[in-house]
C-alpha positions in Angstrom: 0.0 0.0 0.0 1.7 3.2 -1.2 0.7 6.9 0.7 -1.5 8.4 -1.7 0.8 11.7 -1.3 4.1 9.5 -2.5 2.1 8.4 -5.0 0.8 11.7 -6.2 4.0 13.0 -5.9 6.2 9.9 -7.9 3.4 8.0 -9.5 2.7 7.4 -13.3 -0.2 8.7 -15.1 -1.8 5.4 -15.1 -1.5 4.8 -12.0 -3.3 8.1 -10.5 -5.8 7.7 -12.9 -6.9 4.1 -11.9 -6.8 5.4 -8.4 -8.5 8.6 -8.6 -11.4 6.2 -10.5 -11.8 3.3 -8.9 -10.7 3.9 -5.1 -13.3 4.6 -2.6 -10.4 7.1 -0.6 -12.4 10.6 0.9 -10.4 13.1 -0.6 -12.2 15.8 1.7 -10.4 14.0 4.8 -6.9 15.1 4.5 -4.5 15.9 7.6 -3.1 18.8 6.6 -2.4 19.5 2.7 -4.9 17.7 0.1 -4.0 14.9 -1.6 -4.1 16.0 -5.0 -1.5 19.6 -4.2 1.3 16.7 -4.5 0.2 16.2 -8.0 1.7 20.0 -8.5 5.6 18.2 -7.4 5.2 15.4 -10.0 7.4 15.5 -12.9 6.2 12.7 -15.0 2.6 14.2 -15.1 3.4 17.5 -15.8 1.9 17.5 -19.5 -1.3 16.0 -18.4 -2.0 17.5 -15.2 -4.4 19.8 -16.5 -6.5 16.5 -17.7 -6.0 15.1 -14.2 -7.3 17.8 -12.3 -10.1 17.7 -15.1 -10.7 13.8 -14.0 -10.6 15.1 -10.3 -13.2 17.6 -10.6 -15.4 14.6 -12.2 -15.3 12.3 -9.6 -14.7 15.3 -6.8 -16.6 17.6 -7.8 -15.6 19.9 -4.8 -11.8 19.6 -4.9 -10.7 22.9 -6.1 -12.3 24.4 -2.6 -10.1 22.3 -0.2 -7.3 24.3 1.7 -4.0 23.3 3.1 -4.6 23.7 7.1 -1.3 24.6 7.4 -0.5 27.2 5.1 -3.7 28.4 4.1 -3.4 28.0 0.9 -5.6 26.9 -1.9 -4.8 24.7 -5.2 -4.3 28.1 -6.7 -1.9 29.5 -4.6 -0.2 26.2 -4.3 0.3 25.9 -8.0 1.6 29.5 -8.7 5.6 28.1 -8.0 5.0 26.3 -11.3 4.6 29.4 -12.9 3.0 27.6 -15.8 0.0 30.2 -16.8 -1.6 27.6 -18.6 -2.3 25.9 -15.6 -3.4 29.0 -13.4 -6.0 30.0 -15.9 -7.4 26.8 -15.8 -7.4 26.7 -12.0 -8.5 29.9 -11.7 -12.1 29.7 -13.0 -12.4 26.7 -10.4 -11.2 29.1 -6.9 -11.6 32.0 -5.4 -7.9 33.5 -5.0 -8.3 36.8 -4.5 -7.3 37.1 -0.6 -4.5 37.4 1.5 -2.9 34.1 2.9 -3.9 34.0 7.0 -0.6 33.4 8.0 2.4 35.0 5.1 -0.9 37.4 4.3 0.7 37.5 0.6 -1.6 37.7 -1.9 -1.5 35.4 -5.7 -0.6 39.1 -7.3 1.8 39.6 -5.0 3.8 36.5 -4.8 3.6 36.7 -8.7 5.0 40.5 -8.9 7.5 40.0 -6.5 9.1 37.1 -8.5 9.0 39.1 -11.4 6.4 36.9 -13.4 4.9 40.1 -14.5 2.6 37.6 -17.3 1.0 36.2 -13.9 0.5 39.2 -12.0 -0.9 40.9 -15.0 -3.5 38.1 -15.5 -4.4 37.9 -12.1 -5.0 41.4 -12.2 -7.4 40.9 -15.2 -9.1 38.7 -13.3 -9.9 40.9 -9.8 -9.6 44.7 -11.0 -13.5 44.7 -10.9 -14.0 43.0 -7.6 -10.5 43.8 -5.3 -11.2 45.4 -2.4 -8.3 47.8 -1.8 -9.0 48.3 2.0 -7.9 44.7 2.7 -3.9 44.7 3.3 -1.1 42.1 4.1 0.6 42.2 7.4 2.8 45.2 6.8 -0.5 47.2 6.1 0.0 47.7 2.4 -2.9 46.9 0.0 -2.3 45.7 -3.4 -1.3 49.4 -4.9 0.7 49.7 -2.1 2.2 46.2 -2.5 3.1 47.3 -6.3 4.2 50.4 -5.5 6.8 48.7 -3.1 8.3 46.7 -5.3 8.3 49.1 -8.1 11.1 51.0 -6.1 12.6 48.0 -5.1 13.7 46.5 -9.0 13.5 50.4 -10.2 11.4 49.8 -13.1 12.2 52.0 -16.3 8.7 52.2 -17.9 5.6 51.9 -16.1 3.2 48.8 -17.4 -0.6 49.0 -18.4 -1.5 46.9 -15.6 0.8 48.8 -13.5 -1.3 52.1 -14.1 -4.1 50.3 -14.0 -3.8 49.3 -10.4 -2.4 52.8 -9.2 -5.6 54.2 -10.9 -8.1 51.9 -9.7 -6.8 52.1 -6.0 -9.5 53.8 -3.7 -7.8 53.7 -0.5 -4.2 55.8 -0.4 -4.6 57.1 3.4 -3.5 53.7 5.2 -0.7 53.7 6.7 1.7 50.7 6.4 4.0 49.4 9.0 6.7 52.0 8.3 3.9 55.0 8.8 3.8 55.4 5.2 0.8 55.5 2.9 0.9 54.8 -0.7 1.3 59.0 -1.1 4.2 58.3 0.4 5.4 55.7 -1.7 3.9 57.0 -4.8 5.9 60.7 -4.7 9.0 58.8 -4.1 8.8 57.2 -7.6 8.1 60.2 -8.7 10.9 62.0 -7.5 13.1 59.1 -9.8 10.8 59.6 -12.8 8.9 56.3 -12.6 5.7 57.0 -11.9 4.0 59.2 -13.9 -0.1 58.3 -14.6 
């Protein structure tokens, strides 16, 4: 009897499938991370794991809402290290990732923009510009503008993007104050003072 996370983790296609079919294993009764976020580590799946997780949702239907107790995070979030956008699309119109972890309190965009997968960021973007609450903020205090506009000073960025400008115009809340009694003001005249910010 292999772990089902060694499994999903190592296995072969054929193998997950026949189990995700035919087992009578309650995927909903996890310890701590679901079964099926090991699929994410598996290299000899990788091409088809979009068709897995389609074969999931079949025979479970409620998969995508399960959450890793530790960490808080959803399939989403989970997958966003593969930074294959192929795969987050997909995922995306199956969760709701448009919150700040409990614990880290990052958020998808964030953990995307600060790794410099600026295709990621922007499509997550595309997906929440309509819906984002701006008064929600990480545990420094900064909201998502003030988020970008942290890490826009931090890698000096030459030219300002669409979604960039997007974000800074959309933002509805500049007067919080972050950890370091700054507000996005604050962070938003110091780019300016370099040239980099101009909406």
């Amino acid at each position: 009897n292999i772990p089902i996370n060694h499994l999903f983790s190592n296995g072969s296609y054929q193998n997950i499938i026949h189990v995700i079919k035919y087992s009578n294993i309650k995927w909903n009764t996890y310890h701590i991370k679901p079964y099926y976020h090991y699929l994410l580590k598996n290299l000899n799946i990788k091409s088809k794991l979009i068709h897995i997780f389609e074969i999931f949702n079949k025979y479970y239907p409620n998969f995508f809402k399960d959450f890793n107790y530790l960490t808080g995070t959803n399939i989403f979030y989970d997958a966003l290290f593969t930074w294959d956008l192929k795969l987050l699309k997909f995922l995306w119109k199956n969760t709701n990732s448009d919150y700040y972890l409990p614990i880290d309190s990052f958020h998808s965009f964030e953990i995307a923009y600060k790794f410099k997968k600026f295709n990621i960021a922007e499509f997550i973007w595309t997906k929440i510009k309509n819906t984002h609450d701006f008064s929600e903020t990480n545990k420094y205090g900064e909201n998502l503008c003030g988020v970008l506009l942290h890490y826009m000073h931090i890698f000096k960025n030459k030219k300002i993007k669409k979604f960039e400008k997007d974000i800074i115009m959309k933002c509805d809340q500049w007067n919080l104050f972050n950890v370091d009694k700054k507000t996005n003001f604050h962070l938003i005249t110091q780019l300016n003072q370099i040239g980099r910010a101009h909406v």
